[in-house]
Each structure stands twice: as structure tokens, then as C-alpha cells.
N, C-alpha and C positions, 0 to 999 in steps of 0.2 A: 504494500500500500504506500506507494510515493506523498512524499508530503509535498507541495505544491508553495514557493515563498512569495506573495506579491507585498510590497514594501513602497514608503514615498523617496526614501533614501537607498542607494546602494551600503552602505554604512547596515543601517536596519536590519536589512535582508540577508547584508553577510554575518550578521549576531543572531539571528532565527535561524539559518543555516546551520550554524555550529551548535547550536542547543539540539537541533534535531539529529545531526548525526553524532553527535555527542553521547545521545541516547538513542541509537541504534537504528533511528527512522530511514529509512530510503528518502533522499532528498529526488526531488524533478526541478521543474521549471521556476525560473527565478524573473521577476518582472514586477514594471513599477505600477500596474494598476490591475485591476479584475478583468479587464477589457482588451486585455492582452494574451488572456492565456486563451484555448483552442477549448473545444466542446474535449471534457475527460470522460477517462473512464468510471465507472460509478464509484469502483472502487478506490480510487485515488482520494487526499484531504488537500484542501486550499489553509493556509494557514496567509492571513491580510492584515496587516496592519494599517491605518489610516488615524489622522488626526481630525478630518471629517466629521461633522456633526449633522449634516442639513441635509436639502434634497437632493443634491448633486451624490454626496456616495449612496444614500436610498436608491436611488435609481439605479448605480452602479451595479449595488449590490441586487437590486431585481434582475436587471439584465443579466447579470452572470446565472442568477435561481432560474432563468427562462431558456438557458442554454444548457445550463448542469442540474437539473430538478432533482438529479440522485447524487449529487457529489458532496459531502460535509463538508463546510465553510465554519472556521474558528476565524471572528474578528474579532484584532485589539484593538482597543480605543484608545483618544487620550486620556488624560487623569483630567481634563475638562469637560468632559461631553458628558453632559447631563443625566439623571436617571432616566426621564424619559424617553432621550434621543437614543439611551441604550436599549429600552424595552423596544423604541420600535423596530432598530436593529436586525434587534434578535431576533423578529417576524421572517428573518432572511438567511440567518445563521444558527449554525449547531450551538455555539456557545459564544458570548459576548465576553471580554477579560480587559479591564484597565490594564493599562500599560505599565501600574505601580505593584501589578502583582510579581511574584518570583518566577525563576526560570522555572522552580519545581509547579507549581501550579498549571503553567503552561506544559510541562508536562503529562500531570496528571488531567488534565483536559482533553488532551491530543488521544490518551490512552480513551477517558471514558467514550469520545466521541467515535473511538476506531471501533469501541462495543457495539455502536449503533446507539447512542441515547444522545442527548440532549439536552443541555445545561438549560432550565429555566429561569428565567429571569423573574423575581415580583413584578406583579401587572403586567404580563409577557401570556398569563392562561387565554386562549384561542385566540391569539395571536398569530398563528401559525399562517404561512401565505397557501394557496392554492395551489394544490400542484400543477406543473406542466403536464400537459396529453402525454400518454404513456407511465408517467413517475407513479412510483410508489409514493401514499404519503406518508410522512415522517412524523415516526412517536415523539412526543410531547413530554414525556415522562422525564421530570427533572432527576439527572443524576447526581448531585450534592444532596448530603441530608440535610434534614431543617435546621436550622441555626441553635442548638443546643441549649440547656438553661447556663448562666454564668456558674453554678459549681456543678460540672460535670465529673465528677469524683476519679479520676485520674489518677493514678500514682505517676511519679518522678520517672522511676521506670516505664511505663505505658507511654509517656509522654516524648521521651525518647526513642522509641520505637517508632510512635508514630511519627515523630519529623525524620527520621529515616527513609522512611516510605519517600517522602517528599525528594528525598535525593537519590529517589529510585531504584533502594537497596533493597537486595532479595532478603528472605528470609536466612540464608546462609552465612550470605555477608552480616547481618546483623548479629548471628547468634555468635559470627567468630570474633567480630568485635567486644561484642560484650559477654564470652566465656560461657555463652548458655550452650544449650543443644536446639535444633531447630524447633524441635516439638516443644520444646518450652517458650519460644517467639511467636509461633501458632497459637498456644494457648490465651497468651497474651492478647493478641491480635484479637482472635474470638470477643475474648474479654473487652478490648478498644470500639468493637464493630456496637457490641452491645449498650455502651455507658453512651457511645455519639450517634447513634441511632443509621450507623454507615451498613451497606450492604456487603460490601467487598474491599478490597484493599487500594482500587482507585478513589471509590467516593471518602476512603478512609485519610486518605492522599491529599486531595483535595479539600476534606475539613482540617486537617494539621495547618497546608499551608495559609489557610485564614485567619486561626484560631491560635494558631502555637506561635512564641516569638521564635528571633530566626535562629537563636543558639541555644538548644535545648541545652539543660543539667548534662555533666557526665557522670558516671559511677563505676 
């Protein structure tokens, strides 16, 4: 599944690049706007960065959804572009992501949306655009969990596990860092899925990187 980089800067585009093969992604086509790339394969992800807020990238981004009705579209935003201007966005992308998040975040984004889900956004429900003739349409079903209560009963240990994830460490690398056995960072994990109401180990990914600061405890 080729990651696809459109960027307003060659600068940008060569720093998404290296996050993606950094972590293992097949990189493709590299270009400065959505209206550049070629009708893809379904299988393939667009990952777009824009500082864009108005009708001009809305429209962009329609036209590309009218060309690729099945291709997943990750757009970051600026750390200016409005809530709103992000929910409507989203009507056109898998998952919407300020520009102030982590490289880990955008990874675990890249992962849930390669699942086939879809980062919902608040006031983003039936949202969703119309498909093109022929497209499947696209589940709605937000992949992050709901935003936790403030004491989500965590230990120091959990809590470091889970910002591990965010830096895309297996269960192996983890338990050999921190002396355990694998089956005892599973247990864990289990444990983490339950306390933050996550499904699996990306949406587990993705609540760390919003949730946890950026240097967890050692022990």
C-alpha cells in the first residue's frame, strides 16, 4: 500500500517522506497539490498536507474524492484552521490531524486508516460526502476512543508502555527494554485497552499520543 506525499513545500514533503519510510511504509508519488496526482489504485493512501482553510482546498479536496472515491486521504492542517473548517474537511478525508501533533500520531493514523476506518471528527457524524458511481461507501466509524475521564487509573508502568506504542515498538522490543517477557506487555496492554476504552493497539497509539506527555517515567 504506497503512501502517496502531496505537500505546499518540497521541505514538507521530504519530512512526510522520511516518517513514512522510517516506519516501513512504501512511499509513491510526491507532489505539490491533490490535482497532481493520477486517478490511484484503491489500494494506495494520499497523505496532504495544506495550510488551507477555505473553498479553494474544499474543492480540491472534492475533486480529488470525485477521481479516487476509494483511495484514503489523511489531511494535515494548520494549527490555525478552525474547528469547523476541520469538521468540514473531514466530509472528504479519512482522518483530519493538526500539524502540532507528533510524528507518532501520524503514524498511528496512517496505521488505523490502512485498517479501513476513519478518524471522526466532533460534528463531523453524517458528514460523510456521497460516493462516486461505482465507490464503495466509506465507514464512518470513528477509530480513536472517546476522550477518557481525567483519572484514568494508569500505572507509571502502563503509561510507558503505552507511549511506546506511539514510537511504534513491538511488543518484543518493549518487553526487552524493560526486562519483562512478552506475555507480560500483552497482559498489560489488555489491561491499557480496558482502563482507555481503546480496541486494539493503534487506537491504543493514538490515545497515548494525545493524552500522555512526550517523555514518559523510566523504571
Amino acid at each position: 500500500m504506497p503512501v502517496h506525499v502531496v505537500g505546499e513545500s518540497r521541505l514538507l514533503r521530504d519530512m512526510f517522506l522520511t516518517i513514512c519510510e522510517a516506519n516501513d511504509y512504501e512511499t509513491g508519488r510526491c507532489c505539490g497539490a491533490l490535482a497532481e496526482l493520477p486517478q490511484l489504485p484503491s489500494q494506495d493512501m494520499v497523505l496532504c498536507y495544506s495550510h488551507g482553510t477555505g473553498e479553494a482546498l474544499l474543492e480540491e479536496m472534492q475533486a480529488f474524492r470525485a477521481r479516487n472515491g476509494a483511495v484514503p486521504l489523511i489531511l494535515i492542517t494548520g494549527d490555525d484552521c478552525p474547528a469547523a473548517a476541520q469538521v468540514r474537511l473531514s466530509r472528504y478525508a479519512e482522518a483530519v490531524i493538526p500539524e502540532r501533533k507528533s510524528a507518532g500520531a501520524l503514524i498511528a493514523a496512517l496505521q488505523v486508516v490502512q485498517d479501513g476506518y476513519r478518524i471522526v471528527l466532533s460534528g463531523a457524524a453524517g458528514g460523510a460526502p456521497d460516493a462516486p458511481d461505482g465507490a464503495e461507501p466509506q465507514t464512518a466509524e470513528a477509530a480513536a476512543p472517546a476522550s477518557p475521564p481525567p483519572r484514568h487509573g494508569l500505572s507509571d508502568r502502563e503509561r510507558l508502555i503505552l507511549a511506546k506504542l506511539t514510537e511504534g515498538a513491538t511488543n518484543k522490543s518493549i518487553a526487552n527494554e524493560l526486562g519483562i517477557c512478552e506475555a507480560t506487555v500483552k497482559v498489560h496492554l489488555r489491561t491499557c485497552f480496558r482502563k482507555i476504552g481503546a480496541k486494539n493497539r493503534t487506537q491504543a497509539a493514538l490515545w497515548a499520543s494525545e493524552q500522555l506527555p512526550p517523555q514518559a517515567p523510566r523504571h
